[in-house]
C-alpha positions as CSV (number, residue, x, y, z in Angstrom):
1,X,134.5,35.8,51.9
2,X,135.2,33.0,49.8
3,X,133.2,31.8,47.1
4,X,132.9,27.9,45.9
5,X,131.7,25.1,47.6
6,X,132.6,23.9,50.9
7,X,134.6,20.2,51.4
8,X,133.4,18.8,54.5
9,X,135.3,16.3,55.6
10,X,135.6,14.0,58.8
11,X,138.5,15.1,59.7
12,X,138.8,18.9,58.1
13,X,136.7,21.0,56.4
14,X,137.6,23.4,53.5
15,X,135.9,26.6,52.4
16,X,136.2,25.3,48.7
17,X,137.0,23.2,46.1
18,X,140.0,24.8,45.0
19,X,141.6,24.7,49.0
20,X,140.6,21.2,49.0
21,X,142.6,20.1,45.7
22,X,145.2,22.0,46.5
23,X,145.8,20.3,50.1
24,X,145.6,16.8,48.4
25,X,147.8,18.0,45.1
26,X,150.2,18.9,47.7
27,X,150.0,15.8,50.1
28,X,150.5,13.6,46.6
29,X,153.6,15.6,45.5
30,X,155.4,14.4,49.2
31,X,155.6,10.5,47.8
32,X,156.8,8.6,45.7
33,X,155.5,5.8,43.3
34,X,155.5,3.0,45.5
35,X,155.8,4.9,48.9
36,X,152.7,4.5,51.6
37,X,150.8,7.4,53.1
38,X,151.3,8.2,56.5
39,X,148.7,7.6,59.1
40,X,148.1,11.0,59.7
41,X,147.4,11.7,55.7
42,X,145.6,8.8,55.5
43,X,142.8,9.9,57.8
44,X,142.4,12.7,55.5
45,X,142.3,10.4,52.4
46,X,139.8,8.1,54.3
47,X,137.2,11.1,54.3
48,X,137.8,12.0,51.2
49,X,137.5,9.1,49.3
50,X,134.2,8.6,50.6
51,X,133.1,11.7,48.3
52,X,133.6,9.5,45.2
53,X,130.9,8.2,43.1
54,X,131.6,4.7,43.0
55,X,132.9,4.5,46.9
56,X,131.6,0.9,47.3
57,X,133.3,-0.2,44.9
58,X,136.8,1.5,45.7
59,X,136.6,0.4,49.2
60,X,135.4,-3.4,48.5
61,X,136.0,-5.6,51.5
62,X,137.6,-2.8,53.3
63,X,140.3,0.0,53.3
64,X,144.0,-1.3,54.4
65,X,146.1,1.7,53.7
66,X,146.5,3.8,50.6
67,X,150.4,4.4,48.4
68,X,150.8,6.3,45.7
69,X,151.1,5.3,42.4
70,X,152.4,6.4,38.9
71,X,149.5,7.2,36.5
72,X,149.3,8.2,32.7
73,X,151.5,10.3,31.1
74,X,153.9,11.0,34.0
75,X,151.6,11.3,36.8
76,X,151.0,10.0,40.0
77,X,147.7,9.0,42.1
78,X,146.4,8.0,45.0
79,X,145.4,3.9,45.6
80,X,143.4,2.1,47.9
81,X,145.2,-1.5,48.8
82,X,142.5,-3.0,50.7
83,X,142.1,-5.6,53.3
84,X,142.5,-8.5,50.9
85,X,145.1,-7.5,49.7
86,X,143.3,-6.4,46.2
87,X,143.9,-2.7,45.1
88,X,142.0,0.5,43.2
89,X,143.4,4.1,42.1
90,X,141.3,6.7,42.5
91,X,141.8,10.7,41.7
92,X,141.6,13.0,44.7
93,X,140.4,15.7,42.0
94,X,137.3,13.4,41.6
95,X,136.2,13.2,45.6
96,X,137.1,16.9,46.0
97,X,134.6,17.6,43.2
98,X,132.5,14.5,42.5
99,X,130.0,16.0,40.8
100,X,132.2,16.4,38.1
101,X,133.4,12.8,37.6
102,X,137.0,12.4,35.8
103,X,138.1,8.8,36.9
């Protein structure tokens, strides 16, 4: 059985928290800075950005496509460029657990 709590998404479902992070920690590490996700990523990334806490204001006029990023200290991250044209990072760890708010 495993333990933790489940990551229901649209589009797949995970047993836990720690499955979930490590499918997006994974999906990050296949980019680049600067590269866009596939469509078929993206899907997933749709879902899950709808777990974070301040959704609304990520997704603003609507969700385009999302790239990847680089982030502090030699990292990289996810981004929302939206319909506009206008743009927002956001950290998968934060959707997969958003009851523990890091962004």
């Amino acid at each position: 059985m495993v333990r933790g709590k489940p990551v229901i998404l649209p589009s797949r479902n995970f047993a836990n928290q720690t499955l979930a992070a490590q499918h997006f920690a994974a999906m990050l590490k296949r980019y680049k800075p600067g590269d866009r996700v596939s469509d078929e990523d993206a899907v997933d990334l749709a879902g899950l950005v709808q777990r974070h806490p301040e959704f609304t204001e990520k997704e603003g006029v609507g969700i385009d496509h999302f790239e990847v990023q680089s982030a502090d200290y030699g990292t990289q991250c996810f981004r929302i460029v939206r319909k506009d044209g206008t743009w927002d990072r956001f950290s998968y760890k934060t959707c997969v657990a958003p009851d523990q708010v890091r962004d």
